[in-house]
N, C-alpha and C positions, 0 to 999 in steps of 0.2 A: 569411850570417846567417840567410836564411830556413831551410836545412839545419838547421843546429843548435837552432833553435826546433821543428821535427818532429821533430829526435829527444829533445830534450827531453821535448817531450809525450806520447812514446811512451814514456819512461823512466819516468816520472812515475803512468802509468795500467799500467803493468806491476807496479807494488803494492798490496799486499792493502791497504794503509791510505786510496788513493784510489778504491777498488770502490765501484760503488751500491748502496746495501743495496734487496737483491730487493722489488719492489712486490707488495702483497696484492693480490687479486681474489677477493671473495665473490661465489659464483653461485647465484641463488634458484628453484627451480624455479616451474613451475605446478601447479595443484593444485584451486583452490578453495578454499574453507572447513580444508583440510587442510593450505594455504599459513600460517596459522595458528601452524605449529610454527615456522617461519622466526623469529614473535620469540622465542623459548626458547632458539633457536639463538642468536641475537644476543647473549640478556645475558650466555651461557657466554661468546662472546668478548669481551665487554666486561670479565668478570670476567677472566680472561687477560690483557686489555692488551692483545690485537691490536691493530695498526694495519692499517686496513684505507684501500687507496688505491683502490678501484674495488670500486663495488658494481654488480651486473649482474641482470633478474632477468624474469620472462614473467609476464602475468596476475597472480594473487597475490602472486607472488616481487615484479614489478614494482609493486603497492601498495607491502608492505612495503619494500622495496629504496629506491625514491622518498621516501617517507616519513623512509627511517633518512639518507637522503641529503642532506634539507634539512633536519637537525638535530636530529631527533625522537628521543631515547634508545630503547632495548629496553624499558625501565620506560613510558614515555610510550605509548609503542605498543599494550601489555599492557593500560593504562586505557582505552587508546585503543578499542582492539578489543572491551574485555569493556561502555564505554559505549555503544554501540551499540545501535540497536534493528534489527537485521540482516532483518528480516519487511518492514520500511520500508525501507532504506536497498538491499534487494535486489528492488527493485518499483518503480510507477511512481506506487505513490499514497502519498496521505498520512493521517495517523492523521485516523480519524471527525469528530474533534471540531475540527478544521481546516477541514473541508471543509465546502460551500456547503448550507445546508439544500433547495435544489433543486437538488440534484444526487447526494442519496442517494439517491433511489428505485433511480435506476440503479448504484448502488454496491453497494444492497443486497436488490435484486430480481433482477437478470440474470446468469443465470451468466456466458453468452455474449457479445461486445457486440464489431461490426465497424463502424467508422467508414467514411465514405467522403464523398466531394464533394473539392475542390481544398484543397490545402494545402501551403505551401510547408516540403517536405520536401529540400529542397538542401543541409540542414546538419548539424549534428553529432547522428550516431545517426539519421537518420530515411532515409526514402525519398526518390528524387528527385522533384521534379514533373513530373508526365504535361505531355506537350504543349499547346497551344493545342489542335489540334482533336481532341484525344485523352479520351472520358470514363472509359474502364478497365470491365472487368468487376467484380462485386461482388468476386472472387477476386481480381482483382488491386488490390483494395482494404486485404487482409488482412494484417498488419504480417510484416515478418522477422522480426520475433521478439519474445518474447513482453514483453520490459521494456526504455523506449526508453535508458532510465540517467537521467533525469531526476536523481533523488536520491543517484545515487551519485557523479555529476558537481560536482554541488554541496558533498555530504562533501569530494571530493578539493581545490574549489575553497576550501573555510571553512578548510581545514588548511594550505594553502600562498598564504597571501597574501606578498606577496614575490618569488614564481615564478608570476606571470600573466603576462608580457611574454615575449616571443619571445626566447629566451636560450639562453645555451652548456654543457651541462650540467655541461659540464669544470670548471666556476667557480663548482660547487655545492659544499657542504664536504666533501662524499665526491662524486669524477665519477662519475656515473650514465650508465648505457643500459637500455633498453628493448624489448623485442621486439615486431613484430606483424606482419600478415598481408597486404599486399595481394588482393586478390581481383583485382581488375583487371590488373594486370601479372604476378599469378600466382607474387611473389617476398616474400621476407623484407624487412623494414623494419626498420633497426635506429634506434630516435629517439637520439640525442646532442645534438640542438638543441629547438629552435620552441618551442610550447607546453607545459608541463610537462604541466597536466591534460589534456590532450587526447592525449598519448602513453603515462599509464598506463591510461586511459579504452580506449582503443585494444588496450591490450595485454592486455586483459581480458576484451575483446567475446565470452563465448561464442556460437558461431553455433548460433543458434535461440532463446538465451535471450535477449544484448544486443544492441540493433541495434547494427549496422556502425558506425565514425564514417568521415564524411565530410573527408577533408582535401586542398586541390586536387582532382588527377583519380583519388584514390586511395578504395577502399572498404575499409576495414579491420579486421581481426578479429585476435582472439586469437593470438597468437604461438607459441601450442603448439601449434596447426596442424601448424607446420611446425620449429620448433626451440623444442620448451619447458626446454629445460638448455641454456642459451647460455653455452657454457666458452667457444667459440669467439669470441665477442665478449668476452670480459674478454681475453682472450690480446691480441686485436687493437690493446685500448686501453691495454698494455703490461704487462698481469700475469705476473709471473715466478710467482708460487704462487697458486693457486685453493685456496681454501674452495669445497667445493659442498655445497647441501644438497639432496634429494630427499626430500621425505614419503613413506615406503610403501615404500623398499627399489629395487632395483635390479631392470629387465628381466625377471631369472632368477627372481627371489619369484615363488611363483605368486597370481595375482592374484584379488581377491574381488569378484563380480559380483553384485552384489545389491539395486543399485539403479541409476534413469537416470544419478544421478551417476559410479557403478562405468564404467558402460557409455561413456559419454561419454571417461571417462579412458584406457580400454584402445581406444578407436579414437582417439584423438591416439597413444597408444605407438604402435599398429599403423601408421601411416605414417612415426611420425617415431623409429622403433627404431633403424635403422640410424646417425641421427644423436647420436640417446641414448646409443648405443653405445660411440662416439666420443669423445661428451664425458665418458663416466663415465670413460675410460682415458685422458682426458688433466687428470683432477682429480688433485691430490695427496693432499688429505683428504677423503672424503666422508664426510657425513652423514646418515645414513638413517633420521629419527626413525622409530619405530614408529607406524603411523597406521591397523593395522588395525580393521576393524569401522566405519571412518569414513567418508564421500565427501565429494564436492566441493560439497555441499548442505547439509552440516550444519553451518549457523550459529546455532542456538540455544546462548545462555550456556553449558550444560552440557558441550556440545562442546567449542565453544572454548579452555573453563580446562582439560580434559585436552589438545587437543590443543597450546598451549603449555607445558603443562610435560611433555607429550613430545618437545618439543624440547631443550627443557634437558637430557630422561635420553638422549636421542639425542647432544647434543653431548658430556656427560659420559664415554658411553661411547669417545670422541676423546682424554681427554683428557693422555695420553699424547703420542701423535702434536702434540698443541694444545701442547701443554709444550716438546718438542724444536724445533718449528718457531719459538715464540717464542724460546728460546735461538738459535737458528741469526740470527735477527733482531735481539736484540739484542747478537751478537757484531760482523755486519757493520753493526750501527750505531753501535758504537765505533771502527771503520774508516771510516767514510762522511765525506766531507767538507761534505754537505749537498744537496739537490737541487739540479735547475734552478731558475732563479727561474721562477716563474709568476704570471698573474694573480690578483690579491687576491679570494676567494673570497668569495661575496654573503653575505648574514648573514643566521643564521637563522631558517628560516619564523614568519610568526606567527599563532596560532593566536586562528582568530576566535570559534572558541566559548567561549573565553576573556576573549580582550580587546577593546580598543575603539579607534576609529582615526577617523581627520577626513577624510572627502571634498573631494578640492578641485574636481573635477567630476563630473557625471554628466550621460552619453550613451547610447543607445539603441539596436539595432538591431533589426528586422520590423516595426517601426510606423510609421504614418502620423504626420507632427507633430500631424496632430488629436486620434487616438486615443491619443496617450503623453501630450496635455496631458490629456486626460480621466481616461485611466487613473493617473495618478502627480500628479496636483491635490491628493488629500491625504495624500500620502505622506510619512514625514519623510527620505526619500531626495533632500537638496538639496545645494546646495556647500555647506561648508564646516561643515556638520550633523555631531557627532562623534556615530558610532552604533558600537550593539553588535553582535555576530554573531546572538543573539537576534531585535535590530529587522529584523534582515536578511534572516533567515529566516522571521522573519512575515510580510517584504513581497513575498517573493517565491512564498510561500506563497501566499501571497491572490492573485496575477497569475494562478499556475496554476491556482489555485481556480476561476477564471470556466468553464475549460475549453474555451477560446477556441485555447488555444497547446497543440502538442505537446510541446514545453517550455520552459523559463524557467532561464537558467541567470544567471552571472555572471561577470566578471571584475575583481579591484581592483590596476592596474597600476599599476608603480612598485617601486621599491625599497626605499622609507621613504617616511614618511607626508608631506604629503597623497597622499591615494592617488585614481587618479583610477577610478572607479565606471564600469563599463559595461556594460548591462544587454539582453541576447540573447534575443528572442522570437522562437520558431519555430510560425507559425502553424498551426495541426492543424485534422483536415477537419472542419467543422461538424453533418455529419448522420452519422448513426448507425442500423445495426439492431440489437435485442437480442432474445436466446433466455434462457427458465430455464423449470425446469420440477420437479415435486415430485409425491412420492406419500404419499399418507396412506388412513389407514383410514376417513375420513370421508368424502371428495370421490373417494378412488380415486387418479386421475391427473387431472393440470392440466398444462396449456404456456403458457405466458404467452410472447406474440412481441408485439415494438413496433419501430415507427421515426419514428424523428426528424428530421426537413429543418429544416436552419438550426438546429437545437437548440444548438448551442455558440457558438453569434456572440456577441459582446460584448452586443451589442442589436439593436432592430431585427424585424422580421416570421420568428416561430420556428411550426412547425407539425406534431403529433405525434399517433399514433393509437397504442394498445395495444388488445390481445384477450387475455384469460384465457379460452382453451380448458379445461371443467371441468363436472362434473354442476351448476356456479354459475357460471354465464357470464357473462361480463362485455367490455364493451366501450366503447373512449372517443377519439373525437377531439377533438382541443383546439387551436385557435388561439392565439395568444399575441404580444402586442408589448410587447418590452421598451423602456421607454423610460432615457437616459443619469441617470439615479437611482435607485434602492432599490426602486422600484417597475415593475410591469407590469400590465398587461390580457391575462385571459386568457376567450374565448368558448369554449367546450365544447358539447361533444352525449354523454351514456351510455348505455347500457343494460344491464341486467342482469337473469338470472333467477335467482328462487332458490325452492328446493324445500322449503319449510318444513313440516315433519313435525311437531304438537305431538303428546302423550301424556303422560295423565296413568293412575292405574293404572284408573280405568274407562273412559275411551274413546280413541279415537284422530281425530285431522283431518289429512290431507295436503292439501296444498294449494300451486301454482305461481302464484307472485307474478311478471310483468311490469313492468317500471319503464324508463320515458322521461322523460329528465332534458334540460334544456338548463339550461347557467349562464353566468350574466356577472359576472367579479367583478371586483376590484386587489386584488393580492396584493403583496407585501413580493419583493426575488430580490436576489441576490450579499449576502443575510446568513448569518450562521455555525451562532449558535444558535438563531434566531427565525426564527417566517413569523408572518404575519398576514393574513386574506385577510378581505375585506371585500364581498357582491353578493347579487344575487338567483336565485333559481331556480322554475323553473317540472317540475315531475313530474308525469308521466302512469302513474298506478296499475293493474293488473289485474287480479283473481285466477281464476285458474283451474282446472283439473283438480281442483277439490276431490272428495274423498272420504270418507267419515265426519259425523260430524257437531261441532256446536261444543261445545268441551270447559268446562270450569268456568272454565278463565283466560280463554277469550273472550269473557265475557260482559260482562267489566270492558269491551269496546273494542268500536268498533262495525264491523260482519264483512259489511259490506253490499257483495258483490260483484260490482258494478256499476263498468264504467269511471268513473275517477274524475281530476280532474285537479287539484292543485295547487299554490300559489304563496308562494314565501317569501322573507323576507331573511335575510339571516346573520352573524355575524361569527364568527372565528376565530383562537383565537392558542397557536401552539405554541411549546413550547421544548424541548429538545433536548442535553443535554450529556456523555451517555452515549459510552462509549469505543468499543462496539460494538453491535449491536443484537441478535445473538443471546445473548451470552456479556457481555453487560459488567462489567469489573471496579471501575467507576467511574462516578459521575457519576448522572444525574435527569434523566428529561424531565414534562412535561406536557401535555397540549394538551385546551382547555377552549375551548366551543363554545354559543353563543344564536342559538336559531331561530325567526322568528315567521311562523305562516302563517294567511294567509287563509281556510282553509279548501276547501273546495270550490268551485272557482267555480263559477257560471252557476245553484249552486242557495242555501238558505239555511244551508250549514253553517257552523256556528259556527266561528273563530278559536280556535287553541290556540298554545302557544308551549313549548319544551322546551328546558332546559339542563342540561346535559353535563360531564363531566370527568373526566379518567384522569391518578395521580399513579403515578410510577414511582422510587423509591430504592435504590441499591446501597449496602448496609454493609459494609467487609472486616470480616472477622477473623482477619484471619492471612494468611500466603501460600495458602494452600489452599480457608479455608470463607468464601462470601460468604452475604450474607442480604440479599434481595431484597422489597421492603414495596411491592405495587402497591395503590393506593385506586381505587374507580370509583363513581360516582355521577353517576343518569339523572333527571331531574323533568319530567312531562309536565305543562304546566296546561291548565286546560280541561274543557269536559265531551264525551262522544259523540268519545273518541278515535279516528281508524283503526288500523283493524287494524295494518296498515302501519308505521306508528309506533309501538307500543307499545314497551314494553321488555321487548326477548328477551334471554335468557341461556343460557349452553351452546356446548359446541364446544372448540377448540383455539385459534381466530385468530379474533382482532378481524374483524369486518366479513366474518365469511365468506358471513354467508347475506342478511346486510340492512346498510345505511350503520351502525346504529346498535348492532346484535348486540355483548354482554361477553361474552366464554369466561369458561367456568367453569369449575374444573378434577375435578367431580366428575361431570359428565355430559356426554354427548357430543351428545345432541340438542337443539334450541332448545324453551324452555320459556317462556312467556309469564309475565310477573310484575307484577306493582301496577306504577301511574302515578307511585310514587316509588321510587328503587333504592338501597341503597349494599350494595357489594362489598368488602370488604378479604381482600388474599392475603400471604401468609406463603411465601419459598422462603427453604430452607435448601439451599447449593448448593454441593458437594466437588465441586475440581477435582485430577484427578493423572494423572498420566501424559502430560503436557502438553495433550493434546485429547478427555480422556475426563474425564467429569461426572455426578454422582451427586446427584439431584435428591429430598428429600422436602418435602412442600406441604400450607398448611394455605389453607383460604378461608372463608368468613364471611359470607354474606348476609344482610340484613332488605328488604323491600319493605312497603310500605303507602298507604293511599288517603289518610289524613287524618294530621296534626301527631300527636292523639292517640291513632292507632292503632302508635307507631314501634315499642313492644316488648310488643305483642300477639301472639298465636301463637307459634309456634317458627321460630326463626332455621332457614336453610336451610346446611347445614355438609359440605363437599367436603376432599378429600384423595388426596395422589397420593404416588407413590413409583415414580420415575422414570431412565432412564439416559439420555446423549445421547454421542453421539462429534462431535465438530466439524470435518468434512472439506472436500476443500477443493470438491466439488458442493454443500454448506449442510449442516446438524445431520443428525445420524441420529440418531433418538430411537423409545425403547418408553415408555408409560405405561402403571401398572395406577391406577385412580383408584377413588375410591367417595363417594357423597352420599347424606344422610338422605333428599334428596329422592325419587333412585331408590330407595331400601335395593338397589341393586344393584354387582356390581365389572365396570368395563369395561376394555378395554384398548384402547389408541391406540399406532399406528407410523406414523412421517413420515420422508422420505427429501428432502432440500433446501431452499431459502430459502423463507422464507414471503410468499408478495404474493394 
């Protein structure tokens, strides 16, 4: 009996009508930003009718591949891709207007900036922690690489809710694999299981660009290391025909080197050619979109949309080969008596930039129970809270925001909802050094170096010193205690010189002004758009190296240069909603300022008191031209001003030569002017070429002593016409400018951030 049932079976499978019809295997190379084409390629086979049983893919490939795997159409993908803001989502920061209004300075002052002190870097994407009796050199402080993946981690997390739990990939609705690199064991990783986002995350790590991820005892990187066209994993996991795709052509194309991304690309072939090699001769169909003139960097929109719909003219040129293969498919699927049974495949990802889902808990890890009651008290991250991907990403936004963690990620486990919420803090080192540095025609050359001890704690005793190296010196230590609210204390020491040259056309005065500052204020900290700061200050005045004598605008102020010492209070409150601070294409700030001082102490000088304010507005019009509306207005009261104080205008940069200095954009020297001020400026600003900027400027002074003197004499009227390029050391900018005031044309050139 048992005989005749074997040869049954063998009777039975020796006909064409019970054959299994051949399994698909699409294979995605790596690429970068030229990975791209992979969805163009997809929607050809989707229009075709492929059935594709195993999608396989490295870095890029493995985005897209993952992605097409738990459900995401070619069409989805394309929106998916083109809605992106890839400048964010390929970096570790977040847009301006997110971030904590203490903690631009350093975002937008420093070019340089190396963190160091203890941080537990034992997880995903970071460093491991130095030993106990271990401090590390400042060098061995300096990250692997340049973007930890915060944000990109998070994309991959908001898109596959569904696939957070440690799962089989096989029982995704297309089986997936993954490639990546061990560093440690020196061997290929191929993921089929664990975490989903943590194995395309992985498979992506450029080494120098992404940090490593950490997984057990494994350090892992980029899979095109070592196999970026993985045929040989789709074969393994039973593909009888490969689809491959390769952006840029095969080994033999000669290759275009012409940027770090070029170069990057051609040394992954250079090791891993022999294996390329291999797998290009064991693809049935390849695909070689055209992706010249492109690299692995170029993710601006513009890229993008060609290099998708060069994948489309890539797969079309297939489509031939794509037509005979689906006949041969659906021949032996009229033979086919059906698959294996297999496990009921999980249901499609769900997209949380989208929808909306119920928490049934939420758990924590890197924090203390003190510090996660404090930090998430008013969160609407609770059980059974139904949030959106939106609220989700403002709250985790905001975590990052402190600057406390190296990063903040997430996971919402489960299959269907309630989903249970679990929130991953990876503490990062609290002190910091920063370098930046600029040249202009005014000041020359400036270095601005600072550091920071304890500067990123949650709260608690923070302490920070900067120096602007610069013919305008400047210097500042600052004490600070944050306390578990919206507010802090901060004590300071300044000093500053500055080289105040007046001239008017019959004389001249130079003259070096000394200032010692000590402050004690409460200021506002972990707010977005606001600061407020509230204290007193004590300034020690000097002038010295004068030469010349006093011109007609000094006569207004009194020029008595004699150590002088004075005392004031202040309050202050800015706002801040601007998308950038060089280039904004959006958004208003203000910051408006009341100072009342004592006068002189120890002798009989009168009390004055001055108020302040600078209005800033971006208008678009259009994709290209903005118009830019800045208002400024100084009021000095009182009689027998100091010198010190008066209101100076002139220059390029706020505050360059005194706390109180408005540039103007028609002269480049500080020019003394009446004890009342208002300035209004006019930019007309063409942007093209995505970082080049074409600048014409109108400005508009009056100054006067009295109510009825406001439109007395002749207004004071400036004009620029200007270039800048926006790189990524800060603006590079020429100006030719000109003012009634001088009747002269002057030119100004700057080379980096302005602080």
């Amino acid at each position: 009996m048992k005989r005749t049932l074997t040869l049954a079976m063998l009777v039975l499978l020796s006909f064409p009508a019970f054959a299994q019809r051949p399994k698909v295997g699409v294979v995605l190379c790596g690429g970068g930003a030229k990975g791209a084409a992979h969805v163009g390629v997809l929607k050809v086979l989707e229009e075709n009718h492929i059935p594709i049983d195993y999608i396989v893919g490295t870095s890029m490939g493995a985005i897209v591949g993952g992605l097409y795997a738990i459900g995401y159409s070619a069409a989805e993908l394309d929106s998916l891709i083109m809605a992106q803001d890839w400048n964010v989502v390929m970096s570790d920061r977040i847009p301006r207007r997110d971030t904590y209004f203490d903690q631009r300075k350093y975002k937008d002052n420093y070019l340089i900036r190396i963190p160091f002190g203890r941080g537990d870097y034992s997880r995903l994407g970071a460093r491991p922690q130095p030993r106990r009796n271990e401090t590390g050199s400042l060098l061995s402080n300096i990250p692997l690489a340049y973007v930890t993946g915060q944000n990109v981690y998070n994309l991959f997390t908001r898109l596959s809710v569904g696939y957070q739990d440690s799962l089989d990939f096989s029982r995704m609705p297309i089986p997936f694999a993954c490639v990546a690199v061990d560093l440690i064991g020196k061997k290929e990783v191929v993921f089929k299981s664990g975490n989903f986002v943590d194995a395309i995350r992985a498979s992506m790590a450029i080494p120098g660009y992404f940090s490593p991820v950490r997984i057990d005892d494994m350090v892992l990187i980029d899979g095109g290391a070592l196999n970026n066209f993985p045929v040989d994993v789709a074969r393994e996991m039973g593909a009888d025909i490969i689809i491959g795709v390769k952006p840029g052509g095969v080994p033999e194309d000669e290759p275009e080197i012409e940027s770090i991304g070029d170069l990057f690309s051609e040394i992954v072939d250079l090791y891993t050619d022999t294996k390329m090699s291999a797998a290009i001769a064991s693809t049935d169909i390849l695909i070689t979109p055209d992706t010249k003139g492109f690299n692995m960097m170029n993710f601006d929109n513009r890229s993008l949309r060609i290099l998708i719909d060069k994948g489309e003219e890539g797969a079309r040129e297939k489509q031939e080969e794509l037509t005979r293969m689906k006949d041969r498919l659906d021949r032996s699927q009229e033979q086919f008596i059906g698959p294996m049974k297999k496990a009921e495949p999980y249901r499609k990802a769900i997209r949380l930039d989208r929808d909306s889902l119920t928490l049934r808990t939420v758990s924590f890890n890197g924090l203390t129970a003190k510090d996660a009651q404090w930090l998430l008290q008013k969160s609407p991250l609770k059980p059974g809270a139904r949030i959106s991907g939106t609220t989700l990403d403002e709250e985790v936004t905001r975590f990052y925001n402190t600057a406390a963690f190296a990063s903040v990620t997430y996971q919402l486990k489960g299959h269907e909802a309630p989903y249970d919420l679990q929130l991953n803090f990876v503490n990062g080192r609290k002190s910091g050094i920063g370098a930046g540095f600029r040249f202009d025609s005014e000041d020359i050359a400036a270095v601005l170096v600072g550091i920071g001890i304890n500067e990123n704690a949650l709260y608690g005793s923070k302490f920070s010193a900067t120096a602007r190296l610069a013919y305008n010196m400047q210097a500042n230590l600052q004490y600070t205690y944050a306390f578990k609210s919206l507010a802090q204390f901060n004590m300071g020491y300044s000093y500053r010189s500055s080289n105040l040259n007046f001239d008017t056309f019959f004389m001249k005065s130079n003259m070096t002004v000394h200032r010692h500052s000590v402050t004690a204020m409460f200021s506002t900290t972990k707010t977005r758009d606001l600061a407020i700061d509230l204290g007193a200050r004590f300034n020690l005045v000097r002038y010295m190296d004068r030469t010349g004598g006093a011109t007609d605008e000094m006569i207004r102020y009194d020029i008595d240069d004699s150590r002088k010492l004075f005392a004031n209070a202040f309050a202050r409150f800015q706002l801040d909603r601007r998308d950038q601070e060089d280039f904004p294409t959006q958004g208003h700030n203000f910051d408006g300022m009341f100072e009342y001082y004592l006068g002189r102490l120890f002798d009989d000088h009168p009390s004055f008191s001055i108020a302040s304010a600078h209005y800033t507005t971006v208008i678009p019009a259009g994709r290209h031209l903005a118009f830019l509306l800045s208002l400024d207005g100084r009021v000095v009261f009182g009689n027998d001003i100091p010198l010190y104080y008066a209101n100076m205008v002139g220059g390029s940069l706020a505050g360059r030569y005194t706390d109180q200095q408005i540039p103007f954009i028609g002269f480049g020297r500080v020019h003394l002017f009446d004890t009342a001020l208002g300035i209004a400026t006019l930019d007309a600003r063409y942007h093209f070429l995505d970082n080049h900027y074409v600048f014409l400027s109108g400005a508009y002074a009056r100054d006067f002593h009295k109510l009825s003197e406001v439109f007395s004499g002749s207004p004071t009227i400036g004009a620029r016409l200007g270039y800048a390029y926006n790189s990524f050391i800060g603006p590079l900018a020429f100006n030719l400018f000109w003012s009634n005031y001088t009747q002269r044309i002057g030119a100004y050139i700057s080379i980096g951030y302005n602080f």
